[in-house]
DOZADO-447895 format. One record per residue (C-alpha): residue in one letter; x, y, z. Coordinates in steps of 0.5 Angstrom, whole numbers, plus 500, padded with zeros to 3 digits. Example, Ala and Ser with C-alpha at 12.3 -4.5 7.8 and 13.67 -1.06 7.14 Angstrom:
2
<rec><aa>A</aa><xx>525</xx><yy>491</yy><zz>516</zz></rec>
<rec><aa>S</aa><xx>527</xx><yy>498</yy><zz>514</zz></rec>
% end
This chain:
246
<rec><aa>X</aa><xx>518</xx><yy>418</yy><zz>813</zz></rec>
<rec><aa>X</aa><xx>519</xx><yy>414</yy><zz>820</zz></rec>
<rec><aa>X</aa><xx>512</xx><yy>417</yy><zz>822</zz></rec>
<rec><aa>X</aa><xx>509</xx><yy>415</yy><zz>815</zz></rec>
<rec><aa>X</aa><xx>512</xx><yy>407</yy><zz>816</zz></rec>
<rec><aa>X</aa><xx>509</xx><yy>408</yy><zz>823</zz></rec>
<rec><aa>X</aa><xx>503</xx><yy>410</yy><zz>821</zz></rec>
<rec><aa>X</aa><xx>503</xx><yy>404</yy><zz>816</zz></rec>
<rec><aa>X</aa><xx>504</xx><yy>399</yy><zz>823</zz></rec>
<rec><aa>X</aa><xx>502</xx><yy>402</yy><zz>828</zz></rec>
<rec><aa>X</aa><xx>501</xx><yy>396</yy><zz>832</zz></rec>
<rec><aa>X</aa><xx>509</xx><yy>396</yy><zz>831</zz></rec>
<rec><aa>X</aa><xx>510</xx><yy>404</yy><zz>835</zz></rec>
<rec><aa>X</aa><xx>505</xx><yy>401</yy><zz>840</zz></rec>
<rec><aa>X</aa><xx>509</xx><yy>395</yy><zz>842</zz></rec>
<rec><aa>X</aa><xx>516</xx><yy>399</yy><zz>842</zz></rec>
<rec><aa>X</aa><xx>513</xx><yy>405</yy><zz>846</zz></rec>
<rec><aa>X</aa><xx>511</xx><yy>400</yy><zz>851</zz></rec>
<rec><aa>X</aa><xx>517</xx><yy>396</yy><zz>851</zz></rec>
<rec><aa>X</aa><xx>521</xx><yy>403</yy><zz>851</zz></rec>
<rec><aa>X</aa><xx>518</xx><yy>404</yy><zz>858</zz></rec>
<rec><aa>X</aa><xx>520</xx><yy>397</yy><zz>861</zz></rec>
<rec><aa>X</aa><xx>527</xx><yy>399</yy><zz>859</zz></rec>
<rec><aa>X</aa><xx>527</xx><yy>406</yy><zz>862</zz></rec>
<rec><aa>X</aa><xx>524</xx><yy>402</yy><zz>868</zz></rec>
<rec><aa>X</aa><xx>529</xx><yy>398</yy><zz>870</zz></rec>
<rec><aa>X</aa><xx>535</xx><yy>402</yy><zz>872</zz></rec>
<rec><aa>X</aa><xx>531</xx><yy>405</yy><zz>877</zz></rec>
<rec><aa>X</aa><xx>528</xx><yy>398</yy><zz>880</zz></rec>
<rec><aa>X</aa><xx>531</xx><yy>395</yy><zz>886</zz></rec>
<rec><aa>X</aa><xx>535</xx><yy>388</yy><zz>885</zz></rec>
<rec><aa>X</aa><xx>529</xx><yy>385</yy><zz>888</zz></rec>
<rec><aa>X</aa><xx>524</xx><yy>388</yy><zz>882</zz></rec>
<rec><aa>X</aa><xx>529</xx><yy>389</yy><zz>876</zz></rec>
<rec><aa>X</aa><xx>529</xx><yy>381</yy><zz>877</zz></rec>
<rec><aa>X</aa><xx>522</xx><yy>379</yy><zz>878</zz></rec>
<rec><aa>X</aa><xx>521</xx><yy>384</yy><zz>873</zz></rec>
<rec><aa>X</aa><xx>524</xx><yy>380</yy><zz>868</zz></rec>
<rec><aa>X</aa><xx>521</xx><yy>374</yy><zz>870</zz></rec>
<rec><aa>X</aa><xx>514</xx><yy>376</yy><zz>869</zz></rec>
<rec><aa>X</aa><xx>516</xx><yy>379</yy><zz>862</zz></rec>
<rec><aa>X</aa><xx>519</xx><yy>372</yy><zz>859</zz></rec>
<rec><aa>X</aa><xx>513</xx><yy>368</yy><zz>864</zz></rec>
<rec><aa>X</aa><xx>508</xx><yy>373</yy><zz>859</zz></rec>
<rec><aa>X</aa><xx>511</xx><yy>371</yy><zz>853</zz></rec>
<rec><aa>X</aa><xx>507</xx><yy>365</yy><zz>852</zz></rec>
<rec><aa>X</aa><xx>501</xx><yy>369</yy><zz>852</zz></rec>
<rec><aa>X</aa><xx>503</xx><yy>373</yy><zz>846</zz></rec>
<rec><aa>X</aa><xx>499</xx><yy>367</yy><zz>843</zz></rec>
<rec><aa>X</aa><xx>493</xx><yy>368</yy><zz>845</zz></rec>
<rec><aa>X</aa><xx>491</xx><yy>374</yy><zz>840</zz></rec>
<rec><aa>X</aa><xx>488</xx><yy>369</yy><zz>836</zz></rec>
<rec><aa>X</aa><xx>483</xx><yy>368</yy><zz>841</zz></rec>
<rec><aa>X</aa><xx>481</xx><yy>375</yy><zz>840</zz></rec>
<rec><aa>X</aa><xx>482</xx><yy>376</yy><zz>832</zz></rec>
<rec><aa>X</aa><xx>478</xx><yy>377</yy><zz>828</zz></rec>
<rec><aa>X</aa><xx>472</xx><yy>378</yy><zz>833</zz></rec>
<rec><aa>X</aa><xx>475</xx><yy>384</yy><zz>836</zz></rec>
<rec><aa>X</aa><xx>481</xx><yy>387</yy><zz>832</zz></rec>
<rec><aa>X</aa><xx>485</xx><yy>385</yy><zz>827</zz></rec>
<rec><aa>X</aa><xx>491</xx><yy>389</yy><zz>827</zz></rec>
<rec><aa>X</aa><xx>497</xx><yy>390</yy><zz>821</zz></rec>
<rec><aa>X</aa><xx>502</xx><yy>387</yy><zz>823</zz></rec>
<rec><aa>X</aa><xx>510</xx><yy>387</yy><zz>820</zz></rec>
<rec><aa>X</aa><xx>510</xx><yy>379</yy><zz>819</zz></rec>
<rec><aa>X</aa><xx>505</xx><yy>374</yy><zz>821</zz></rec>
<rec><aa>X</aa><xx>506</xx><yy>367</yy><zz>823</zz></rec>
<rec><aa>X</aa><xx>501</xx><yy>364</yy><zz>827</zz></rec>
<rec><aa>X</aa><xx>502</xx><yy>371</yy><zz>831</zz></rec>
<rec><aa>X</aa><xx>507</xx><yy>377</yy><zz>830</zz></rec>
<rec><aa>X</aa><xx>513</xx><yy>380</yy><zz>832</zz></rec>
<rec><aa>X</aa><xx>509</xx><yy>385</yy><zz>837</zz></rec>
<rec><aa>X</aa><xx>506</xx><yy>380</yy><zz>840</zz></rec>
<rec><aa>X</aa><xx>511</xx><yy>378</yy><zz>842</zz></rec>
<rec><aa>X</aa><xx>514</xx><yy>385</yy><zz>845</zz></rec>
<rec><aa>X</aa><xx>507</xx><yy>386</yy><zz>848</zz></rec>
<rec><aa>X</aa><xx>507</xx><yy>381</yy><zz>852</zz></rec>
<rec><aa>X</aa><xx>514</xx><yy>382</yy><zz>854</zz></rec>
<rec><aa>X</aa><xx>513</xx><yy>390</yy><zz>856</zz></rec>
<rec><aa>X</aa><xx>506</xx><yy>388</yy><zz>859</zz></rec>
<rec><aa>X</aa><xx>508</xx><yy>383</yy><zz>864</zz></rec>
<rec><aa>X</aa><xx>514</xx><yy>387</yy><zz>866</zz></rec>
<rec><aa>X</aa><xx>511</xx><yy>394</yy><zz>866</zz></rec>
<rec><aa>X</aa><xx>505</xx><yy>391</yy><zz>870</zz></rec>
<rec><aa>X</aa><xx>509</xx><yy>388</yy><zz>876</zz></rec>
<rec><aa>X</aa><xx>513</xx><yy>393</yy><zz>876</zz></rec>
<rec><aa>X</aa><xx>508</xx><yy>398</yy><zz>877</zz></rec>
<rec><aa>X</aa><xx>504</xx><yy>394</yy><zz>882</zz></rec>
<rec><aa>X</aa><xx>510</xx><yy>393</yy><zz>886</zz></rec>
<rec><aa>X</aa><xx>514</xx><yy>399</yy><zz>886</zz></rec>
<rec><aa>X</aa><xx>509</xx><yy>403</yy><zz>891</zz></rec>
<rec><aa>X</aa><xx>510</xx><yy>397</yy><zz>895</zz></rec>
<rec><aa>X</aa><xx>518</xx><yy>396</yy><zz>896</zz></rec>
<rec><aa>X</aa><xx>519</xx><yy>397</yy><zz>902</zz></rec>
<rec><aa>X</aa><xx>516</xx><yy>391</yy><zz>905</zz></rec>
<rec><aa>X</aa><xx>516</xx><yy>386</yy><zz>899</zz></rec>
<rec><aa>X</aa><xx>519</xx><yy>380</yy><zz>901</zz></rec>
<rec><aa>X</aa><xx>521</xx><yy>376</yy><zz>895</zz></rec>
<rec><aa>X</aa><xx>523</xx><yy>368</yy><zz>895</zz></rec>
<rec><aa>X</aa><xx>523</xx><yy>365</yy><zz>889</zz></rec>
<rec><aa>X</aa><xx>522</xx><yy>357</yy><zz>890</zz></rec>
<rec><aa>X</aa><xx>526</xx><yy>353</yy><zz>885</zz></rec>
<rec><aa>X</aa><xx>522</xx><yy>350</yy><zz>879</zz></rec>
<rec><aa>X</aa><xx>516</xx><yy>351</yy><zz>885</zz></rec>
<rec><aa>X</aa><xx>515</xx><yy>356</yy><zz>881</zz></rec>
<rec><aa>X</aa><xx>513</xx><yy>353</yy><zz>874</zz></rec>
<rec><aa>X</aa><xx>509</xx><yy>348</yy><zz>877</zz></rec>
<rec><aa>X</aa><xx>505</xx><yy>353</yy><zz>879</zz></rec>
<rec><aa>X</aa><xx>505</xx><yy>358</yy><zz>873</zz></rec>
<rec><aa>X</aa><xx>503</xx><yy>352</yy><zz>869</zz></rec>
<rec><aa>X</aa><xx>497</xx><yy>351</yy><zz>874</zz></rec>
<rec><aa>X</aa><xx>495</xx><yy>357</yy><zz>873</zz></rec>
<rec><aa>X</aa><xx>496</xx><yy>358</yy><zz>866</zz></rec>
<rec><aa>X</aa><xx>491</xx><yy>352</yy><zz>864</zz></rec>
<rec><aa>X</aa><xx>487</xx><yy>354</yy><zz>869</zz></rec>
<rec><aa>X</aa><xx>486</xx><yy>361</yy><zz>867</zz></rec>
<rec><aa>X</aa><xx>485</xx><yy>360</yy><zz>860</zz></rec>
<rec><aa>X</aa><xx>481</xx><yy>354</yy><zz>862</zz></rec>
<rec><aa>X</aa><xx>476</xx><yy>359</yy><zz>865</zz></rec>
<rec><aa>X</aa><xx>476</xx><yy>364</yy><zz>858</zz></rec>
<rec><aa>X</aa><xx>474</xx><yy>358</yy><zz>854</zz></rec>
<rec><aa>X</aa><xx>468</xx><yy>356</yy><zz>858</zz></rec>
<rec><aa>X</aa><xx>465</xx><yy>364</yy><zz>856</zz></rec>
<rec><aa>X</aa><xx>468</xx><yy>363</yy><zz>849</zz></rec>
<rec><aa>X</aa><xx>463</xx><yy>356</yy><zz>849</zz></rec>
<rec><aa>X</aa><xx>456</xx><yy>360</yy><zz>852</zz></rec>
<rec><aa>X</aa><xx>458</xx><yy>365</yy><zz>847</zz></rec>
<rec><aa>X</aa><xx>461</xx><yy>371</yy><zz>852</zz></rec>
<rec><aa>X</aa><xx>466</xx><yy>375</yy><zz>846</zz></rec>
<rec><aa>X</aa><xx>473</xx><yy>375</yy><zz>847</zz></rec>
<rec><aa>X</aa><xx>475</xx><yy>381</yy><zz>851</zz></rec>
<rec><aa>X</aa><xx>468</xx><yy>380</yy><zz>856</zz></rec>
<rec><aa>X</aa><xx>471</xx><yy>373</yy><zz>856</zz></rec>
<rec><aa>X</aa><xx>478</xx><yy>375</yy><zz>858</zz></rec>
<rec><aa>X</aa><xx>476</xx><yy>380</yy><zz>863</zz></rec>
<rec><aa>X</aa><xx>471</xx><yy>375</yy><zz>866</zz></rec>
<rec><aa>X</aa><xx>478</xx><yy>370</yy><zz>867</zz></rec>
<rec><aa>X</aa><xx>481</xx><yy>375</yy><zz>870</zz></rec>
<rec><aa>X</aa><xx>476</xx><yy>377</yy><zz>874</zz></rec>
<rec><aa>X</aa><xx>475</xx><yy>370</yy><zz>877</zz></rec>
<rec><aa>X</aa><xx>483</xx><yy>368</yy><zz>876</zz></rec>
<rec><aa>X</aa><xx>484</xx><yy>374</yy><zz>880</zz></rec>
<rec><aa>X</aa><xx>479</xx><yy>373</yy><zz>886</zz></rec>
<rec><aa>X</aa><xx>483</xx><yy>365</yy><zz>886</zz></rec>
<rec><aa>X</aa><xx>489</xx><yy>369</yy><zz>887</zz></rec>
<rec><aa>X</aa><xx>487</xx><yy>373</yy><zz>893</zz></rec>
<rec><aa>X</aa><xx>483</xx><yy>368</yy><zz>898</zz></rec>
<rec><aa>X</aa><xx>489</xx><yy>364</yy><zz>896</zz></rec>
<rec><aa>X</aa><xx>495</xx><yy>370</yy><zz>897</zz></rec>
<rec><aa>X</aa><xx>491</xx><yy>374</yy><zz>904</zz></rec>
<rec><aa>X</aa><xx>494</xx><yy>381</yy><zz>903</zz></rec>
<rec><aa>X</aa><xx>496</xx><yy>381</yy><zz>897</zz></rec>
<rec><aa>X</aa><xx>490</xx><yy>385</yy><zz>895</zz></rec>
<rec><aa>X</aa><xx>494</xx><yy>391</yy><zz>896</zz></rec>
<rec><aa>X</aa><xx>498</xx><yy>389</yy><zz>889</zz></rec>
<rec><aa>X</aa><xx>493</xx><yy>387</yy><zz>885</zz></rec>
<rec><aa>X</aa><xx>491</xx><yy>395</yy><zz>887</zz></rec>
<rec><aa>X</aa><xx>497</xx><yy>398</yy><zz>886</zz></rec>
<rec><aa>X</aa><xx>497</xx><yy>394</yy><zz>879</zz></rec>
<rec><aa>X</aa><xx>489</xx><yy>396</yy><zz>877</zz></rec>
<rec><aa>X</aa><xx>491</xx><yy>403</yy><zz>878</zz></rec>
<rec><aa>X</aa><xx>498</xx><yy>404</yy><zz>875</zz></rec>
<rec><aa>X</aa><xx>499</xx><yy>400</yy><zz>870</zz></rec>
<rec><aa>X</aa><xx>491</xx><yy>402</yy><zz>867</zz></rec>
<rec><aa>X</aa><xx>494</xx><yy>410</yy><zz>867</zz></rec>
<rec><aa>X</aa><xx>500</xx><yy>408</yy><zz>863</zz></rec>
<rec><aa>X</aa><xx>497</xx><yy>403</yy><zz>859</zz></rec>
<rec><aa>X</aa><xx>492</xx><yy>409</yy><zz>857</zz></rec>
<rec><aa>X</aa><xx>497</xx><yy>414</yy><zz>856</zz></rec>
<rec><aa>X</aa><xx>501</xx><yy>410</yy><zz>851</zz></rec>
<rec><aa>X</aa><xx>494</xx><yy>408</yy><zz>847</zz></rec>
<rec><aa>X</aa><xx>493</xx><yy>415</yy><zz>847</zz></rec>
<rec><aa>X</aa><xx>499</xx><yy>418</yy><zz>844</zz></rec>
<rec><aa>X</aa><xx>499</xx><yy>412</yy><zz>840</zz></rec>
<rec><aa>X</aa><xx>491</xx><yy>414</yy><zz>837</zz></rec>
<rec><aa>X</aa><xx>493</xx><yy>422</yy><zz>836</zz></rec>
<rec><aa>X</aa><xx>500</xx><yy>420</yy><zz>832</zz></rec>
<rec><aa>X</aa><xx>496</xx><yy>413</yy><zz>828</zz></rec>
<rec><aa>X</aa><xx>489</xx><yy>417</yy><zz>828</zz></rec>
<rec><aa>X</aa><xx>487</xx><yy>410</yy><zz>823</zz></rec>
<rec><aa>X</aa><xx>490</xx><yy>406</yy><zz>827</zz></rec>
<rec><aa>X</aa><xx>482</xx><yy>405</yy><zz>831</zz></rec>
<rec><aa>X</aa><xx>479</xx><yy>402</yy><zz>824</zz></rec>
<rec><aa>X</aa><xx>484</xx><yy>396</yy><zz>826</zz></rec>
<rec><aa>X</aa><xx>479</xx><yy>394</yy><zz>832</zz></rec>
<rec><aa>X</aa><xx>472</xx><yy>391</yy><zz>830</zz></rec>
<rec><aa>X</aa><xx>468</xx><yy>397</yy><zz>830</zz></rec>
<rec><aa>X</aa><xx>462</xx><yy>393</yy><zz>830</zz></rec>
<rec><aa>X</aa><xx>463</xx><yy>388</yy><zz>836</zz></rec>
<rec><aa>X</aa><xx>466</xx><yy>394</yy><zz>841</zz></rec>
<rec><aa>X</aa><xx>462</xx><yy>396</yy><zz>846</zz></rec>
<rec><aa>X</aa><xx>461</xx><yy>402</yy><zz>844</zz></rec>
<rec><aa>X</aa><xx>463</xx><yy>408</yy><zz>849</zz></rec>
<rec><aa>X</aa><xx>470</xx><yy>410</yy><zz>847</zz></rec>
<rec><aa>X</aa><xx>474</xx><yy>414</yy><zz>854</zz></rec>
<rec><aa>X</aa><xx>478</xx><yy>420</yy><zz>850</zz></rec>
<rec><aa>X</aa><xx>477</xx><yy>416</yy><zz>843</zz></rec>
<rec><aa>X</aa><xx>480</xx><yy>411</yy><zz>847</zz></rec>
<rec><aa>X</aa><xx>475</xx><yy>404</yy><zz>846</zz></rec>
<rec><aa>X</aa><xx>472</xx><yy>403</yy><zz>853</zz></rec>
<rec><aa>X</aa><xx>474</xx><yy>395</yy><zz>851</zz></rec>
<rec><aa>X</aa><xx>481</xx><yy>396</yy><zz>851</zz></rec>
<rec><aa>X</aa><xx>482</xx><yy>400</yy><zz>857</zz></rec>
<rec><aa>X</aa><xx>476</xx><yy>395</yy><zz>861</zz></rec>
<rec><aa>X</aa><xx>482</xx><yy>389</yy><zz>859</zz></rec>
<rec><aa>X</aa><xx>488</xx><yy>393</yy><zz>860</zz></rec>
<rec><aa>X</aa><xx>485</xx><yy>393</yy><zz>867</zz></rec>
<rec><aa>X</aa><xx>483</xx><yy>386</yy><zz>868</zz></rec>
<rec><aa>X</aa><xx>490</xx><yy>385</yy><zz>867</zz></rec>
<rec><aa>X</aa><xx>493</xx><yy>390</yy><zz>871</zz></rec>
<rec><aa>X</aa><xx>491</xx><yy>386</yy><zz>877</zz></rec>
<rec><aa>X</aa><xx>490</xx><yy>379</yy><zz>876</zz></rec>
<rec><aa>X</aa><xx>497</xx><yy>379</yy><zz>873</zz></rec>
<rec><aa>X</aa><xx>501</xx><yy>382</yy><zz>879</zz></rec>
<rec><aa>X</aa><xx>497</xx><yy>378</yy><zz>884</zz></rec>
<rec><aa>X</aa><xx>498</xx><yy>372</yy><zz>880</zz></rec>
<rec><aa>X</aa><xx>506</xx><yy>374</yy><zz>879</zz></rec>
<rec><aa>X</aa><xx>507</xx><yy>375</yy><zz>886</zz></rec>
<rec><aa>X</aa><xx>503</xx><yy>369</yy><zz>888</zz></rec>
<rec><aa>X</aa><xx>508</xx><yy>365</yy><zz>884</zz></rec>
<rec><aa>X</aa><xx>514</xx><yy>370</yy><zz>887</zz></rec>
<rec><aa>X</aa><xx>512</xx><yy>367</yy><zz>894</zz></rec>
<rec><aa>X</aa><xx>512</xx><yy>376</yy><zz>896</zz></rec>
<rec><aa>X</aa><xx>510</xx><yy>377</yy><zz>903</zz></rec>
<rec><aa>X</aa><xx>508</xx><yy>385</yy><zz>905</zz></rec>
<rec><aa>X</aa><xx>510</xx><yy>387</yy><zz>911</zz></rec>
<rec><aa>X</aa><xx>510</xx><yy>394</yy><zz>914</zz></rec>
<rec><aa>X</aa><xx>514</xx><yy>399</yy><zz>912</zz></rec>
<rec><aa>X</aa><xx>521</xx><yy>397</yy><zz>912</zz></rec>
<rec><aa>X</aa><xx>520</xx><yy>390</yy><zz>913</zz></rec>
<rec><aa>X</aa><xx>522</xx><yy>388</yy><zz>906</zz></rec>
<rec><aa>X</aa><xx>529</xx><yy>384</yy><zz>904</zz></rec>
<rec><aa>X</aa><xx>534</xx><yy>388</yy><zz>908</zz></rec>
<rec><aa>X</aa><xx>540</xx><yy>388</yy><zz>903</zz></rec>
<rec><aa>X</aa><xx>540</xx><yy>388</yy><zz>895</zz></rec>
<rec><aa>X</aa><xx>543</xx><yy>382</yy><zz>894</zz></rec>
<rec><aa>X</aa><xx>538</xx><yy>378</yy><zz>898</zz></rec>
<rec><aa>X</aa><xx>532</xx><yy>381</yy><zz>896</zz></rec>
<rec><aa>X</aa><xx>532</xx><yy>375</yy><zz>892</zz></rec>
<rec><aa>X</aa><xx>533</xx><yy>369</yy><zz>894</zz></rec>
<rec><aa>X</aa><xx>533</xx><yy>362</yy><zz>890</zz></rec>
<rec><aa>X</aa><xx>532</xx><yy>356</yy><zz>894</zz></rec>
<rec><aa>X</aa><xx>533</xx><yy>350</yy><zz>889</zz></rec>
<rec><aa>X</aa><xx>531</xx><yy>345</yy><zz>893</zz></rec>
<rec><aa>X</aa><xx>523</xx><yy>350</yy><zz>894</zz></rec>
<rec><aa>X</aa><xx>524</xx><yy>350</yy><zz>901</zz></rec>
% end
């Protein structure tokens, strides 16, 4: 009967399956992580908006209620943006150094924020479809982030390769529980080749945001990369709040 309800909405066990994952993660992230992992998720929040951007231009999915958007956008958004930090930073701990700098860090998340979704309206405006819009925002977004962040490159590579993995897998599992769960994306409108039944549109986006949202999470955190072992040298001061931003 669950599976049956599950199949029913599939979009809903997507977003659980996700968020399951970000919760497993967390008893294993160092303070460091385990913080600005939550961070990132409640900063991606607002982006559970932007499904209506893409709809129904390249999918419509059955949702458990509707207002605007739903209640697994929401989820989404919060799994994504924690799971893709954690997996772009996780390889990197060792030598991350984390400051987050007072209310500096809204200002800059608001910049980035319009700026992005700036750059995806401009495509959407000369008829560039949504996801190709979107992955093209990130594209530049993340280009932005990188002259601005030096050798930050090695998180938004981290992220691109583990994040994209997991994203795959748990859209995977998803299809062969849900197999219908494919007719909910605008077949016409989709590029065409699918990647082990998964849409090549789906995993091309997912790996978009794996690199820029990282890069864009650790420009925000202020992360410095040093060498091995050069990261914060105690728990309680991997993380350090600075209210006046110096």
């Amino acid at each position: 009967m669950l599976l049956d309800f599950f199949r029913s909405y599939p979009y809903f066990l997507w977003s659980l399956v996700l968020m399951a994952a970000c919760l497993a993660a967390l008893p294993f992230c160092q303070a460091n992580l385990r913080r600005t992992m939550v961070m990132s998720g409640l900063l991606m929040l607002p982006f559970a908006f932007t499904s209506l951007l893409i709809e129904p231009g390249y999918w419509l999915p059955h949702r458990l209620c509707c207002f605007l958007t739903g209640p697994e956008d929401f989820i989404i958004a919060f799994a994504t943006g924690g799971l893709s930090w954690i997996m772009a930073s996780w390889p990197l701990r060792r030598r991350l150094r984390v400051e987050v700098l007072g209310w500096r860090i809204l200002g800059r998340y608001v910049v980035g924020t319009l700026a992005g979704l700036s750059v995806g309206g401009v495509f959407r405006l000369f008829g560039v479809g949504p996801l190709a819009a979107m992955v093209l925002a990130f594209s530049i977004f993340g280009v932005a982030i990188f002259w601005l962040g030096g050798r930050l490159w090695q998180v938004a590579l981290s992220g691109f390769v583990g994040f994209t993995a997991l994203y795959f897998a748990v859209v995977k599992v998803v299809f062969l529980l849900c197999p219908e769960f494919i007719h909910q994306w605008n077949e016409p409108n989709l590029w065409g080749p699918r990647i082990w039944g998964v849409p090549i549109d789906e995993i091309t986006g997912a790996a978009g945001f794996a690199a820029a949202w990282p890069l864009f999470m650790a420009y925000l955190f202020c992360v410095r990369i040093g060498r091995d072992g050069e990261g914060d040298p105690t728990p309680q001061s991997r993380v350090r709040i600075c209210a006046d931003g110096a």
